[in-house]
C-alpha positions in Angstrom: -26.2 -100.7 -54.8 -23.0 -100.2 -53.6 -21.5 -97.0 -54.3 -18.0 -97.0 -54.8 -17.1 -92.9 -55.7 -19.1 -90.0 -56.3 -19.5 -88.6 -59.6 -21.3 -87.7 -62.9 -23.9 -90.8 -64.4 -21.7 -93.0 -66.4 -22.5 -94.0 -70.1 -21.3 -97.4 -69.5 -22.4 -100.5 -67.5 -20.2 -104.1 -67.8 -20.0 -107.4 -66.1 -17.4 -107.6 -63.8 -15.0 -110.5 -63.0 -13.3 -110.4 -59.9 -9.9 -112.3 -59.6 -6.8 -113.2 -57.5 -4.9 -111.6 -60.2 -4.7 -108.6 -62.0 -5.3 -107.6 -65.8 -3.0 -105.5 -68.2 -3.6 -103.7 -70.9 -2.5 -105.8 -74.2 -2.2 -109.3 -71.6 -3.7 -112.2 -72.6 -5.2 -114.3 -69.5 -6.5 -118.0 -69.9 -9.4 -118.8 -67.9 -11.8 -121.3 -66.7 -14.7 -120.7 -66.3 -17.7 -123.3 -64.7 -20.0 -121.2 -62.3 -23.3 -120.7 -64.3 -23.6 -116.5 -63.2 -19.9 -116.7 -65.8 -21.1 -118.8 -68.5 -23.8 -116.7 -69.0 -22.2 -113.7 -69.0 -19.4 -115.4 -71.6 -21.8 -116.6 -73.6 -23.5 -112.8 -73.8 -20.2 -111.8 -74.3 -19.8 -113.9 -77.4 -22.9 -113.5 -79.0 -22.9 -109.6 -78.6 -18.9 -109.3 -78.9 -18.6 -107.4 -75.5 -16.1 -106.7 -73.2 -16.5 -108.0 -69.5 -14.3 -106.1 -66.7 -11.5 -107.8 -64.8 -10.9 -106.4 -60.9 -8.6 -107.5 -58.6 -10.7 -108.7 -55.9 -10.3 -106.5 -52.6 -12.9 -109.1 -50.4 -13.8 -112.2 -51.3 -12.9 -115.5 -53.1 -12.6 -115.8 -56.7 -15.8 -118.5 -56.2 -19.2 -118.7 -54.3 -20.6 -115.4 -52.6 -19.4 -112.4 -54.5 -16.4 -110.6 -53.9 -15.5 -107.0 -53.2 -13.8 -105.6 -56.5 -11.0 -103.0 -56.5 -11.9 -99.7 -57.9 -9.6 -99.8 -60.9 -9.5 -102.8 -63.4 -9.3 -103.6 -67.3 -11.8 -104.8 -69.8 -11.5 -107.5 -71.4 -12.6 -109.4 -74.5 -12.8 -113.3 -75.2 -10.3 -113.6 -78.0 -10.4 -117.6 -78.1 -12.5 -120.1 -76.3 -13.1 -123.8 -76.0 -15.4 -126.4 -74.3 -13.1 -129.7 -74.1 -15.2 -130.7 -71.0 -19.2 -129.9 -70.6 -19.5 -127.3 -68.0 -16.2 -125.9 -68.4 -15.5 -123.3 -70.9 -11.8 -122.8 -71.7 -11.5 -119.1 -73.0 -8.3 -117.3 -73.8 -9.6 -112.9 -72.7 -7.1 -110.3 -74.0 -6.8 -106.9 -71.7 -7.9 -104.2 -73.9 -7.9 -100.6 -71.6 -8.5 -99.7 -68.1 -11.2 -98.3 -66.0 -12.6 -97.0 -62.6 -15.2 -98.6 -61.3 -17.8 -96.0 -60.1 -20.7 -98.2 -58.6 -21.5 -101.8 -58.4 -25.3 -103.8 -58.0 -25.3 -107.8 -58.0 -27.9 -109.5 -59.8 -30.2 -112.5 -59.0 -27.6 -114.8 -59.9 -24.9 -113.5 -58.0 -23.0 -111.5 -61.1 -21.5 -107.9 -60.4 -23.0 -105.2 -63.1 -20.7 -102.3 -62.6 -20.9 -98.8 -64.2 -17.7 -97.4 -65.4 -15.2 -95.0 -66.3 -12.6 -95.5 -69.4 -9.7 -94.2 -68.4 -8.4 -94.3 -72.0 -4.7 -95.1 -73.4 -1.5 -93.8 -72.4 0.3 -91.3 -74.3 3.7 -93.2 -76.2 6.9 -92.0 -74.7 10.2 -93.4 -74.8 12.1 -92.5 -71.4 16.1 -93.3 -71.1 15.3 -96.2 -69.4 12.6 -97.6 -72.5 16.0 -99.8 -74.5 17.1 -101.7 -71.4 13.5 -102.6 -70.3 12.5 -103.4 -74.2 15.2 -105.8 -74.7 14.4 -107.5 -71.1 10.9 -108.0 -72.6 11.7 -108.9 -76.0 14.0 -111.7 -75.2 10.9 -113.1 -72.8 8.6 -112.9 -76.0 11.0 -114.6 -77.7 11.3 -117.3 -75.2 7.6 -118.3 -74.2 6.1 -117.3 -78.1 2.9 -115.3 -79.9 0.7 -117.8 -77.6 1.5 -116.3 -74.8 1.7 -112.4 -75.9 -0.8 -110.6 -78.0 0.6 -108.8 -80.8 1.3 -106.1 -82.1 4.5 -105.8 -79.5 5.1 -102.3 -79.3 9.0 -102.4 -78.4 9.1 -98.8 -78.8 6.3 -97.8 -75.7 7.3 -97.3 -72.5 3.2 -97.9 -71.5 3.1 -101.3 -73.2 6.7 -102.3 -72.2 5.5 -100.9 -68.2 2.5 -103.2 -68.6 4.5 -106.2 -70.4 7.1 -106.4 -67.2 4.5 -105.5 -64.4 2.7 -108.7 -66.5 5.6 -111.3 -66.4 7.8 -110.0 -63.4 7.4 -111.8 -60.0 5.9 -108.8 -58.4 3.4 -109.1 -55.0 -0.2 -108.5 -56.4 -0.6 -105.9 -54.3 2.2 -104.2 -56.2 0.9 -105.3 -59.5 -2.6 -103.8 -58.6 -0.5 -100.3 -58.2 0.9 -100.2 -61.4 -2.4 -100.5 -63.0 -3.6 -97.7 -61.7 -0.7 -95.6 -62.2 -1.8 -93.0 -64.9 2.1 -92.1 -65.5 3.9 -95.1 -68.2 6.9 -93.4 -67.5 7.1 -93.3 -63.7 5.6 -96.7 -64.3 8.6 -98.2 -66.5 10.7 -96.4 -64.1 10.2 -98.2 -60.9 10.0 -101.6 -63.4 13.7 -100.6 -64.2 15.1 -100.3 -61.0 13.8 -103.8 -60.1 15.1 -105.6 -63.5 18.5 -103.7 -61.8 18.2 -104.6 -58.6 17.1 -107.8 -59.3 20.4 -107.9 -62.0 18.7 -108.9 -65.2 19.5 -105.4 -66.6 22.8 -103.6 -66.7 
């Protein structure tokens, strides 16, 4: 086992996905999935409607041996799926709310059981800077469609409109990992702002 921060027994143990990229609450995330340790755990997923975890991977490859996990990622739930080709399950997993990840084992089959921590939604604020950034995002909704956004859009949250731009803005993943963890929506949606300005798509 491979302890990964001190602390009280958790109440809750998940699968664990590593990837090159990095989940948001309310993001929907296509996926393909082929290695047998992730079908299985899909398929568990589906028949028990459970949420797997999605973590930035910190060592590793996506494939093959299993790879380090950050400490902070998002659960997830398989909100459409498809098998157009055999072996290869097509699923569409919606970011539902983020935890820490306290302690890791790998089974048999090479799959990462971690116990976790819900770190629970963000309180709803609406900072000076919530319009500008809302009407960035809105017009991107509008643009790429409902397939690509989960409703409900909540134009009026400075957490969701944070995780909407750190989601769709050309940000280095170790930057993106960082706004995840951020525990703040309106420090969050701040230093979004000041790169829609910078980058002039605001203002």
């Amino acid at each position: 086992m491979n302890l990964l921060s001190a602390g009280p027994a958790p109440a809750e143990t998940v699968p664990i996905f590593p990837l090159a990229t990095v989940l948001y609450p309310g993001m929907r995330l296509p996926l393909r999935i082929f290695e047998p340790r992730y079908m299985e755990m899909a398929k568990a997923c589906l028949k028990h409607d459970s949420a797997f975890g999605v973590c930035l991977i910190r060592e590793g490859e996506e494939v093959g041996t299993p790879a380090v996990p950050e400490t902070v990622g998002c659960l997830a739930r398989i909100a459409e799926w498809d098998m157009e080709t055999v072996g290869i399950l097509k699923v569409k997993a919606e970011g539902l709310e983020r935890f820490r990840l306290l302690r890791t084992k790998t089974t048999g089959a090479g799959l990462i059981l971690g116990d976790i921590e819900r770190m629970g939604a963000e309180a709803a604020a609406e900072p000076p800077e919530l319009a500008e950034s809302a009407d960035f995002v809105r017009k991107v909704v509008e643009a790429l469609g409902s397939a690509r956004f989960a409703e409900p859009y909540r134009y009026d949250d400075a957490s969701w409109v944070g995780f909407r731009l750190a989601e769709i803005l050309p940000l280095r993943t170790p930057v993106k990992q960082k706004l995840l963890e951020l525990t703040d929506p309106v420090a969050r949606l701040s230093i979004l702002h000041r790169f829609l300005r910078e980058q002039g798509l605001v203002g």
